[in-house]
FIFI-520390 format. One record per residue (C-alpha): x, y, z. Coordinates in steps of 0.2 Angstrom, whole numbers, padded with zeros to 4 digits, always signed. Layout:
BEGIN
XYZ;...
REM end
This chain:
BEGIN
+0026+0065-0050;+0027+0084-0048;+0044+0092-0042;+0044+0099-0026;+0058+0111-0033;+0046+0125-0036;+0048+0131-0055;+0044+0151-0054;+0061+0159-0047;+0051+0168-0032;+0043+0154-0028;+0061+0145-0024;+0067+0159-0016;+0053+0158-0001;+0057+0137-0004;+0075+0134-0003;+0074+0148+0014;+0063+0138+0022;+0073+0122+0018;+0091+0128+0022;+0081+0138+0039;+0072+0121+0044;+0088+0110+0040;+0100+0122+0051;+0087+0120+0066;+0085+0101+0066;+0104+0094+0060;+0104+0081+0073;+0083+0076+0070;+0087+0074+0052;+0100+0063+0056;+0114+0076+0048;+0129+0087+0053;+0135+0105+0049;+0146+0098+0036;+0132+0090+0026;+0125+0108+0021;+0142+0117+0019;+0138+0114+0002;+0119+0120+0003;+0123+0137+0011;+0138+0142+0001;+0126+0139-0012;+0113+0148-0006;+0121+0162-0003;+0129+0163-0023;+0109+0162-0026;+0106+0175-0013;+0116+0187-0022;+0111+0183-0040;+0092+0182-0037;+0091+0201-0035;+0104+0206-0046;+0093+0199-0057;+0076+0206-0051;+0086+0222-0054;+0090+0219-0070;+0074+0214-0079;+0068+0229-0070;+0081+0240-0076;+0079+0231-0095;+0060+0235-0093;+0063+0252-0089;+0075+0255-0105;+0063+0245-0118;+0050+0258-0111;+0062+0270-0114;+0068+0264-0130;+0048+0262-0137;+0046+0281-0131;+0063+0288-0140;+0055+0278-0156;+0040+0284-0155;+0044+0301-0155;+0059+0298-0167;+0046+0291-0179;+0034+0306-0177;+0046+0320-0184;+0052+0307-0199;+0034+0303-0205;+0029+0320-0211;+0044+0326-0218;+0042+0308-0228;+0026+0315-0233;+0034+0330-0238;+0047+0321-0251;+0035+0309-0257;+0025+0325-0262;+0038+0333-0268;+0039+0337-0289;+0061+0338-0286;+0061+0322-0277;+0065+0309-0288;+0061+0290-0289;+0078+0284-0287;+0081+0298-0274;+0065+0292-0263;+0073+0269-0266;+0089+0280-0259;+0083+0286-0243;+0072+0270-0242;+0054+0276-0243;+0042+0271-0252;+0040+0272-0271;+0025+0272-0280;+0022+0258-0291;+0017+0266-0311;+0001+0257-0315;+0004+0247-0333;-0007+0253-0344;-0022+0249-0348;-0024+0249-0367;-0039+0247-0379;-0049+0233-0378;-0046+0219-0391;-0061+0210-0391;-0080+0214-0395;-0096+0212-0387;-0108+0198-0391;-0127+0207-0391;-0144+0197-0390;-0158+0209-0390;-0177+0202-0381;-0190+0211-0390;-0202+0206-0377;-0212+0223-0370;-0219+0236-0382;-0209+0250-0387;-0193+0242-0377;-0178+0231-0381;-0169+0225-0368;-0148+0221-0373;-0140+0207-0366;-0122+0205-0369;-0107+0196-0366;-0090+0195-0371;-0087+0187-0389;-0072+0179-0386;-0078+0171-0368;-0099+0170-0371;-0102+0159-0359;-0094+0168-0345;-0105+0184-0340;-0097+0200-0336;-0085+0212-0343;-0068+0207-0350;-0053+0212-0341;-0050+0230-0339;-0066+0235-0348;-0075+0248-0339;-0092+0247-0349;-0100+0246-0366;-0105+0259-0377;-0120+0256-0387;-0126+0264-0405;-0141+0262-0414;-0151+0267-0431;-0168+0266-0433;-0173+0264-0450;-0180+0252-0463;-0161+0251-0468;-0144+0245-0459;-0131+0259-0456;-0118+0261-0470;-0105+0264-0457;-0104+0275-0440;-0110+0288-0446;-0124+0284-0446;-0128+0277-0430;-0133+0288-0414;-0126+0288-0399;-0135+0278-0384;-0128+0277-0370;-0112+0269-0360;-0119+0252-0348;-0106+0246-0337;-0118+0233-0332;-0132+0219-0343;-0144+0219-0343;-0149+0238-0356;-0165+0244-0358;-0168+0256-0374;-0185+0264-0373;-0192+0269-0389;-0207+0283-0393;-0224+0277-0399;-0219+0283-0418;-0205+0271-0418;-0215+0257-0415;-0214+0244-0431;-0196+0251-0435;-0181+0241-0436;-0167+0243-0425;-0150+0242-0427;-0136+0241-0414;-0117+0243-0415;-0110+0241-0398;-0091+0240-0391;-0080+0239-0376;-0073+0255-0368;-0059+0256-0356;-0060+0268-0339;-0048+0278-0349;-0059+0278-0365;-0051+0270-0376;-0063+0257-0387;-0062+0242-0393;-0069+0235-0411;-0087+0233-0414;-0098+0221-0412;-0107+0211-0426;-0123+0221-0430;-0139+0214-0420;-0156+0221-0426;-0174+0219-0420;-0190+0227-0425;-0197+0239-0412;-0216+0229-0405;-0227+0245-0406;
REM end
């Protein structure tokens, strides 16, 4: 059963007015005497006087968060760019910028050469084409790049020989994604091709190279 005590604080205010009004008028209908709401209207008028001090204050506490929230805001306007400022600044040191309490940027690790090689299959498929699949040789089933490997570099030879070494091979290109298509010229069709390829990080260092793949060039 619902209360018949009204919950919100204004709604009791108009309620327990009516009730002391109605009770005062009709004492001797209701069966009661003046002495049975001695209590009523001495509490009443306690309420009376705390219900709008109350009113008052949230009003007042509204008023100063407003005015609080405003003094902030402006407060932090004037810090922010003089932040900027010191986190811009060449004389402002780490340890100076954790004192004030502001933020410090975080050194990246770095990277380092890659440590593994790439694993190449070459499809021989279309004349005058080979199309370079590869994949990490320490994880080749997974596809992708390594960790911290921005792309791979790829060399070649064409010959009827293998390179002796890296100087002999030419320079490619740089894939950052499988699969890679080398086009070839009509006088290479029939020649072999040899491919040296490796890992490079985005700040250029390499890794080791791969084994050797090789594949005649369909003419």
């Amino acid at each position: 059963m619902a209360d018949y005590i009204p919950g919100p604080d204004a709604n009791f205010q108009a309620w327990q007015a009516n009730f002391v009004t109605y009770a005062n008028a009709n004492l001797a209908a209701l069966g009661l005497v003046a002495g049975d709401m001695t209590p009523v209207t001495a509490a009443q008028t306690t309420w009376n006087a705390a219900f709008p001090a109350h009113i008052t204050a949230v009003a007042a506490a509204k008023a100063a968060k407003q005015a609080k929230d405003d003094a902030r805001a402006v407060y932090v306007g004037v810090i922010r760019p003089l932040v900027r400022r010191l986190q811009a600044s060449a004389v402002v040191s780490d340890a100076e910028k954790a004192a004030l309490g502001i933020t410090v940027a975080a050194t990246p690790a770095p990277i380092g050469a890659p440590t593994t090689a790439p694993l190449v299959n070459v499809e021989t498929n279309n004349r005058l084409q080979h199309t370079l699949r590869f994949v990490d040789a320490a994880n080749p089933t997974r596809r992708g790049k390594p960790a911290g490997v921005m792309g791979v570099e790829i060399w070649n030879k064409i010959g009827t020989t293998p390179p002796a070494g890296e100087s002999d091979l030419r320079f490619v290109a740089v894939d950052t994604k499988a699969p890679y298509v080398v086009e070839y010229d009509s006088v290479d069709g029939g020649k072999t091709a040899y491919y040296w390829l490796r890992w490079v990080s985005p700040t250029g260092e390499r890794g080791p190279w791969s084994e050797q793949a090789a594949a005649t060039v369909a003419a």
